[in-house]
Each structure stands twice: as C-alpha cells, then as structure tokens.
C-alpha positions as CSV (number, residue, x, y, z in Angstrom):
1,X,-49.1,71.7,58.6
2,X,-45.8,72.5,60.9
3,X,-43.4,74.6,58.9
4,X,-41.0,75.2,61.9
5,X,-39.2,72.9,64.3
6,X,-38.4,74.4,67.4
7,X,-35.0,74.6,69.3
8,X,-36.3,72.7,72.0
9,X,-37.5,70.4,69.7
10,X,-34.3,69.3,67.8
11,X,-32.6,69.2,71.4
12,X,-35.2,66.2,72.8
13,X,-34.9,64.6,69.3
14,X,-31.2,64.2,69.4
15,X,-30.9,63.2,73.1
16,X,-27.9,61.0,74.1
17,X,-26.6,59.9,77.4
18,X,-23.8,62.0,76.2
19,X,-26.0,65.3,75.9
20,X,-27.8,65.0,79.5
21,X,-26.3,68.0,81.2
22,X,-27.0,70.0,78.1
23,X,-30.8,68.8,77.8
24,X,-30.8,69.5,81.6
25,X,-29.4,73.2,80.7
26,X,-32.1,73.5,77.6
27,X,-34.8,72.6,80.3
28,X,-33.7,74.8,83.2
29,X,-33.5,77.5,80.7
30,X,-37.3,77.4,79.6
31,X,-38.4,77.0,82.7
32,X,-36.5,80.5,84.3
33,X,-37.8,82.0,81.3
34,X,-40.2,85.1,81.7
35,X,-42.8,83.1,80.0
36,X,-46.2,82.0,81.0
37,X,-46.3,78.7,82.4
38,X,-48.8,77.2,80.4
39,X,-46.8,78.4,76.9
40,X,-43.7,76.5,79.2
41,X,-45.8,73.1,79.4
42,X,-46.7,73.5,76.0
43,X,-43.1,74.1,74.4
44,X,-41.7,71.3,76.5
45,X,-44.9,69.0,76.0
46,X,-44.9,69.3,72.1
47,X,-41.0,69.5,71.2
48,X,-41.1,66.1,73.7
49,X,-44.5,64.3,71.6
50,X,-42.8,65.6,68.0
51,X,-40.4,62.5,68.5
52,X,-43.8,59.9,68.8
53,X,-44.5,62.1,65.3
54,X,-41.4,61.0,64.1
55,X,-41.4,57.5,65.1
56,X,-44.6,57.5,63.6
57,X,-43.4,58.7,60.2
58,X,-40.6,56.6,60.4
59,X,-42.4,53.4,60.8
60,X,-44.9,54.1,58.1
61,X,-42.2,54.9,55.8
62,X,-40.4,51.7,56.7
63,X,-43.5,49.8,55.7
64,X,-43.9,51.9,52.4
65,X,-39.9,50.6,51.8
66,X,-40.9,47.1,52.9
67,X,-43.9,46.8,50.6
68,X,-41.7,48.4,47.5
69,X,-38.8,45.4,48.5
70,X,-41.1,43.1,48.3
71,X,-42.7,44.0,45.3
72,X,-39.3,44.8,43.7
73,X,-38.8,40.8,44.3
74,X,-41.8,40.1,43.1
75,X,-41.1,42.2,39.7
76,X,-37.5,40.6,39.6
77,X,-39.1,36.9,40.2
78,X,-41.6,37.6,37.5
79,X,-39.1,38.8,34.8
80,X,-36.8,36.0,35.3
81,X,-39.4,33.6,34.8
82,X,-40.9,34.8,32.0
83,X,-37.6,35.4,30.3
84,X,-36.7,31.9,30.7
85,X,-40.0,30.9,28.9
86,X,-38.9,33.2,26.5
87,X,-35.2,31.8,26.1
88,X,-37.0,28.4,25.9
89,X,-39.3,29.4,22.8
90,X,-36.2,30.5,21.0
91,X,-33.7,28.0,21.9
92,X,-31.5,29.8,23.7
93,X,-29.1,28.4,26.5
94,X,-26.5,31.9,26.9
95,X,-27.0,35.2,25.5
96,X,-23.3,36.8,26.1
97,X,-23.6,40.5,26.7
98,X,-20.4,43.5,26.3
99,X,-21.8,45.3,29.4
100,X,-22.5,42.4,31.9
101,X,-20.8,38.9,30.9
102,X,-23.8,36.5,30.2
103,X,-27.6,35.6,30.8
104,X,-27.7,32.2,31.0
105,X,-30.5,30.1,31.4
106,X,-31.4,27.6,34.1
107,X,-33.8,24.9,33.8
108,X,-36.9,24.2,36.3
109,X,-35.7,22.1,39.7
110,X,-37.5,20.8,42.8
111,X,-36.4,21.1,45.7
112,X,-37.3,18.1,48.4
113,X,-37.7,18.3,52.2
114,X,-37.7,15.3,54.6
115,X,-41.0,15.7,56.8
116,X,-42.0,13.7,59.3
117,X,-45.7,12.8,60.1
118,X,-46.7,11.7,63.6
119,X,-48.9,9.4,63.8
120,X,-48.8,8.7,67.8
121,X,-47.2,11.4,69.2
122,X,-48.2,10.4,72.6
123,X,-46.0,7.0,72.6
124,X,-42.7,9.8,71.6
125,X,-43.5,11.9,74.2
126,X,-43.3,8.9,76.9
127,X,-40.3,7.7,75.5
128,X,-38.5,11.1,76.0
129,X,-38.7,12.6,72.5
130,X,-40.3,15.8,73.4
131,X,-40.0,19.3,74.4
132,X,-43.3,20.7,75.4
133,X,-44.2,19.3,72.4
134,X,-42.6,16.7,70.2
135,X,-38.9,17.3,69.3
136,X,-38.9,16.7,65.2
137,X,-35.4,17.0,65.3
138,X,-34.6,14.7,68.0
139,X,-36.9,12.1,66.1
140,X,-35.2,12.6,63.0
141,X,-31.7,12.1,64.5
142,X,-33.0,8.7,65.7
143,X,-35.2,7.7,62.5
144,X,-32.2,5.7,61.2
145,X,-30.5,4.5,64.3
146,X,-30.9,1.3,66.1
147,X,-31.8,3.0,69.3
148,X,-35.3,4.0,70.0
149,X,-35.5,2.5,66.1
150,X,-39.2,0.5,67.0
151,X,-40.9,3.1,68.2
152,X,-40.2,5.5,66.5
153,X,-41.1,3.7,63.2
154,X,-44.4,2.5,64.7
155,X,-45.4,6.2,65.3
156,X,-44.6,8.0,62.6
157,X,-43.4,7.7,58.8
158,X,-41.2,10.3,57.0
159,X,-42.9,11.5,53.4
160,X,-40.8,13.7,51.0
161,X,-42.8,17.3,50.0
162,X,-41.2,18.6,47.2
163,X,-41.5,22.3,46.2
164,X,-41.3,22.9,42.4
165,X,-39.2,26.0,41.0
166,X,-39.9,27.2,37.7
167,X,-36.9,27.6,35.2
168,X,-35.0,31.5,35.5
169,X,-32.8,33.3,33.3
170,X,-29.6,34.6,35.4
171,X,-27.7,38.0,34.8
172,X,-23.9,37.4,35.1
173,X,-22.1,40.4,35.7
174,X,-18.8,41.3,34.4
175,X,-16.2,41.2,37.3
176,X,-14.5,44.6,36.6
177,X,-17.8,46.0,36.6
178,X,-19.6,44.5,39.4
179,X,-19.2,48.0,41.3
180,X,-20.0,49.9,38.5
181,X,-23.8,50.3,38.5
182,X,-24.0,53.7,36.4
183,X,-24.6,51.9,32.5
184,X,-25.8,53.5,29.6
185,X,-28.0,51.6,27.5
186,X,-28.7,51.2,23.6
187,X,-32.2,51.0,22.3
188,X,-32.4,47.1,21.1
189,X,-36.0,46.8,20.1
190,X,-37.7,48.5,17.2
C-alpha cells in the first residue's frame, strides 16, 4: 500500500497548459539530478502512471455513486408507493405536517404514447419517408394530413401503449424551509 505521494507525482497530477514551463522545470530538474538513471525513469515513469491509478479510482467510485443513486431512487420509488397503499387503507387524502407543509396523496394514472407500427416499410421508404431507415416522425407529421395520406394509411396503423403508474404519496415542503435540510425529528411510533 502507497503511504507517500511524491513531488513529482502531485506536479503531473495537476498539470495545466498554465503550468507547462513549470512541469518542464520539475522534469529538467530530475533529470540533472546526481541520480541513477534508472531511479530517474522510475520516478518520472510512476508519478506519470499514478494519474491512470487515479482515473481508475475515480471511475470506480463514480460507479459505486451511480449504483447508490439509483438505488436511492429505487428506495424513494418504493416508499412512496407503499405509502400510498397505506394512505389508501386508512382513508387518507392530506396528512398536513408543522415541519414540511403536506403529504398528499395522488391516485394511480397511465400515461399513453402514440406508436406507430409499419406494416410495409418498403412502400415509405420509396415515397421519401426515410432516413437510412424509416423516419417515424416524418410519418407521424403526415398521418393526419391529406398529403401522402393513402399510403401512409395502407402501410402502417398507429396503436396507443399505455404505461401504468402506481398511485404515490408526495412530500410538500414548506417554502421558508425548502433550504433548510438540517430537521430534528420526534419519535411518532410506539
């Protein structure tokens, strides 16, 4: 395990366009040193591969943050469901709070989406509705027109896919303390 990091080091690390003469310095400097050569290659060759180490760490922490987001939203997702079931089993609509305004509760929705289905998507292509493959969006700008109208309907139908979303509770926050994020809170529950 690496317990020191190196002067050398923390000059390649922090490198700008701003810094070149003084990298250029730092370099000249270890190489007019009364060193061995190969201690020179290695100084320069490891404080330059610490910043792959770094990257590396850096990415792999990224994807540690990214996993802990997404299971945050997952969590968050999960509560708010459930509580609505809950709010649903005792008849409650708003639950008015003195530290954040309201939870309210919002019923279960769908949410549609036009899609179109291609049933001849050779016949579009010819008659110019394409891109290197077929241009949905040009097609659906022309569905309900009277130009290009026939073929267009003779090729390809529009069906509705709806996507069902399950009833939520919702925090409302108070205005004047939207910023203020530090709360103390009471025990509730026996």
């Amino acid at each position: 395990m690496k317990t020191q990091r190196y002067r050398f080091e923390q000059t390649v690390q922090s490198a700008t366009a701003k810094t070149k003469e003084w990298l250029k310095d730092e370099l000249r400097a270890i190489l007019e040193s009364d060193k061995d050569y190969t201690r020179k290659a290695d100084y320069i060759g490891f404080s330059v591969l610490s910043i792959d180490k770094r990257i590396e760490s850096i990415e792999e922490e990224i994807k540690e943050l990214q996993e802990l987001k997404k299971s945050l939203k997952t969590a968050k997702e999960l509560v708010l469901t459930i509580g609505a079931e809950v709010f649903i089993e005792y008849g409650i609509d708003r639950l008015d709070g003195a530290g954040i305004s309201s939870i309210t509760f919002t019923g279960a929705t769908t949410a549609d989406k036009t899609k179109l289905v291609v049933s001849d998507a050779e016949e579009l292509i010819n008659a110019g509705f394409y891109k290197k493959v077929i241009d949905e969006e040009k097609i659906l700008q022309f569905y309900s027109s009277d130009k290009y109208a026939n073929i267009i309907q003779e090729n390809c139908s529009l069906e509705v896919v709806s996507n069902p979303k399950p009833a939520k509770i919702k925090i409302n926050k108070r205005r004047s303390s939207a910023n203020n994020t530090d709360v103390t809170f009471t025990e509730v529950a026996s």
